[in-house]
C-alpha positions as CSV (number, residue, x, y, z in Angstrom):
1,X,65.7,-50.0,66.3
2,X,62.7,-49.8,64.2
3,X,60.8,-51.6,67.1
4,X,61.7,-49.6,69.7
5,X,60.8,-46.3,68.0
6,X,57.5,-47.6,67.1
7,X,56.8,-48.9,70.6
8,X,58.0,-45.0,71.9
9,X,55.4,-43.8,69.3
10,X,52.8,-45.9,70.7
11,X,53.6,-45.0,74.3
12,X,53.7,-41.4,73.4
13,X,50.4,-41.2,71.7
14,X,48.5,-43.1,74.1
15,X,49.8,-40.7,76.6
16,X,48.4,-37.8,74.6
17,X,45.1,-39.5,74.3
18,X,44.8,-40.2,77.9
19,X,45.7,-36.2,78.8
20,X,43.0,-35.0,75.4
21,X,40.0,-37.5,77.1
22,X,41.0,-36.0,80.8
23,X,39.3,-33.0,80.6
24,X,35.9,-34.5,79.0
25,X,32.7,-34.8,81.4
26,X,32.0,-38.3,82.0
27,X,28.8,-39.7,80.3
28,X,25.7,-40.0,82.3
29,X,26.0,-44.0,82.6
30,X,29.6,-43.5,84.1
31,X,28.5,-40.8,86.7
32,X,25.9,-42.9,87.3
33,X,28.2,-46.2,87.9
34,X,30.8,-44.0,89.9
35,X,27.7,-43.4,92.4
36,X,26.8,-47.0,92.2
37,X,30.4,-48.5,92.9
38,X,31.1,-45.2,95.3
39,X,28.2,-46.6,97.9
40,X,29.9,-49.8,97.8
41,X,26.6,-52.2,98.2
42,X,27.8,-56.0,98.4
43,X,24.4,-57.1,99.5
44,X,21.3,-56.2,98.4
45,X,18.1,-57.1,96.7
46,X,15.4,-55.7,94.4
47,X,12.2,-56.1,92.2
48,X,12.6,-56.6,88.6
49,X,10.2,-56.2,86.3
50,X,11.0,-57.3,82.7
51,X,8.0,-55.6,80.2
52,X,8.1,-57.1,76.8
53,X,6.0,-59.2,74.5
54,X,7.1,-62.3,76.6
55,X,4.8,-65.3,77.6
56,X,6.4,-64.2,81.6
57,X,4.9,-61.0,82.0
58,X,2.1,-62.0,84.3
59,X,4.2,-63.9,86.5
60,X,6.9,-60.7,87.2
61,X,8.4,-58.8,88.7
62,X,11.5,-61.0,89.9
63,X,12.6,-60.9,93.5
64,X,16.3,-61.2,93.2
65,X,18.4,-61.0,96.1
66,X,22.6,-60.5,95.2
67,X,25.8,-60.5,97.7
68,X,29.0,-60.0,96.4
69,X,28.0,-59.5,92.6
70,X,26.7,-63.5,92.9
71,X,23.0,-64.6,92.8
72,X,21.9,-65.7,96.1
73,X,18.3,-66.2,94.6
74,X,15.6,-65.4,91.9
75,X,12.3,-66.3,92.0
76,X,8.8,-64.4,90.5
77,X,7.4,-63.1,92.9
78,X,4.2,-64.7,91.9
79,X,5.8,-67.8,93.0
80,X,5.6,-69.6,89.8
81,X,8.7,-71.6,89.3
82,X,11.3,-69.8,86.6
83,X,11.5,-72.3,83.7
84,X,15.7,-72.8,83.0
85,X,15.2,-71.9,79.6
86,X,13.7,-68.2,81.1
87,X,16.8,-68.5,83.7
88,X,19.3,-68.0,80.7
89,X,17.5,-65.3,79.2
90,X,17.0,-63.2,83.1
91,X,20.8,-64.0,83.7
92,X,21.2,-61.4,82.1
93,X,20.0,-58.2,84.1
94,X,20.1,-60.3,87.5
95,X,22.8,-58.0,88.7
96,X,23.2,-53.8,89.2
97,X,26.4,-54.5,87.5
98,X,25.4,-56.5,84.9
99,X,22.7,-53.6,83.9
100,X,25.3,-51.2,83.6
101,X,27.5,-53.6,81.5
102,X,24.2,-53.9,79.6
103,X,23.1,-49.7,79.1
104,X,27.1,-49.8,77.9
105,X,27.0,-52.3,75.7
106,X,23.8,-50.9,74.4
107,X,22.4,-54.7,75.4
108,X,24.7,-56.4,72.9
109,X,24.8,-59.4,74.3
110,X,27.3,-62.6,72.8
111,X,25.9,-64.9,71.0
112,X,22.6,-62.7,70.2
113,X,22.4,-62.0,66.5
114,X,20.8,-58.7,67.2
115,X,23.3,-56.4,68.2
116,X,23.2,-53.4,70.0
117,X,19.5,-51.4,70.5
118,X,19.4,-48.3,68.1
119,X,18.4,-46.7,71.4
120,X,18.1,-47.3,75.0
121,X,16.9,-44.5,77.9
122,X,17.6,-44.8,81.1
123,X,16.8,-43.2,84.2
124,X,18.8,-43.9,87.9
125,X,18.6,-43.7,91.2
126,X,19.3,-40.2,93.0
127,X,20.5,-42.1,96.3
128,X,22.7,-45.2,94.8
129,X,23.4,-44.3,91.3
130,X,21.8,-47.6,90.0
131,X,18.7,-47.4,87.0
132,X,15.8,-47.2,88.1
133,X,13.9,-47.6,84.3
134,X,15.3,-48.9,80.8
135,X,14.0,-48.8,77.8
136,X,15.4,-50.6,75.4
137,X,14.1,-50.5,71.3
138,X,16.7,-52.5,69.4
139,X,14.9,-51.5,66.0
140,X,13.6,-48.3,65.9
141,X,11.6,-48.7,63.0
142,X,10.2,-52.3,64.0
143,X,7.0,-52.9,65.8
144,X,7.1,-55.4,69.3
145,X,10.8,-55.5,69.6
146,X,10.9,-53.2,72.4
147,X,12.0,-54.4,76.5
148,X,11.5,-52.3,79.5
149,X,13.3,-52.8,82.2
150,X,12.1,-51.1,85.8
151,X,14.1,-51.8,89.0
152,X,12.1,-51.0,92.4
153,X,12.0,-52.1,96.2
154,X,15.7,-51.9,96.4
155,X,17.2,-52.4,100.2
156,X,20.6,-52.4,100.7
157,X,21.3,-55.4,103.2
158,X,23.8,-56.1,106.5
């Protein structure tokens, strides 16, 4: 019995969460990923350029070219080949979607002892809904640690 009343509880609060949140304006990110997912691009491709203190910068941006949320290739577009270790590291951003997971997560990535930036800003396409610019500082008070991201020559494709 004790069970059942708990799992009525449960049910009944969760439905009063739901109906309090219902009301509240979505957050820039999700408006932003409603557009994105709302234009309902499957193939596409873009520049990415990746601004930190990296060894890579002179060879970006990256040419990346995605259908159906899978990598169909990556490549600088200096035409330097992408060293594997470099691969693991651009995996992650080599999708729209895996941006936004990213500006959500507040680039807390597994495995990465650094946890989420103390602040990211991000600016997004008026068209598609995906960002355009990211800045990420993952220490505000540290010197260097900071990564840009800036996405350009997007082209939705057939």
């Amino acid at each position: 019995m004790k069970k059942l009343l708990l799992f009525v509880l449960a049910v009944v609060l969760s439905a009063c969460n739901t109906i309090a949140n219902a009301g509240e304006p979505k957050s820039e990110v999700e408006q932003a990923r409603d557009k994105w997912q709302s234009a309902d691009v499957s193939h596409y491709k873009f520049e990415l350029f990746i601004s930190c203190f990296c060894v890579f910068n002179e060879d970006m941006p990256l040419l990346i070219e995605v259908k159906d949320g899978q990598i169909v290739s990556m490549e600088f577009k200096s035409g330097k080949e992408i060293d594997p270790q470099l691969m693991e590291l651009f995996k992650r951003y080599e999708t729209i979607d895996k941006l936004f997971d990213g500006i959500e997560s507040g680039f807390d990535f597994e495995g990465d002892d650094q946890g989420p930036a103390d602040k990211v800003t991000v600016e997004y396409d008026a068209t598609y809904g995906f960002p355009t610019k990211i800045d990420i500082d993952f220490i505000e008070q540290a010197i260097d640690d900071e990564l840009y991201l800036s996405i350009s020559g997007f082209e939705a494709l057939p």
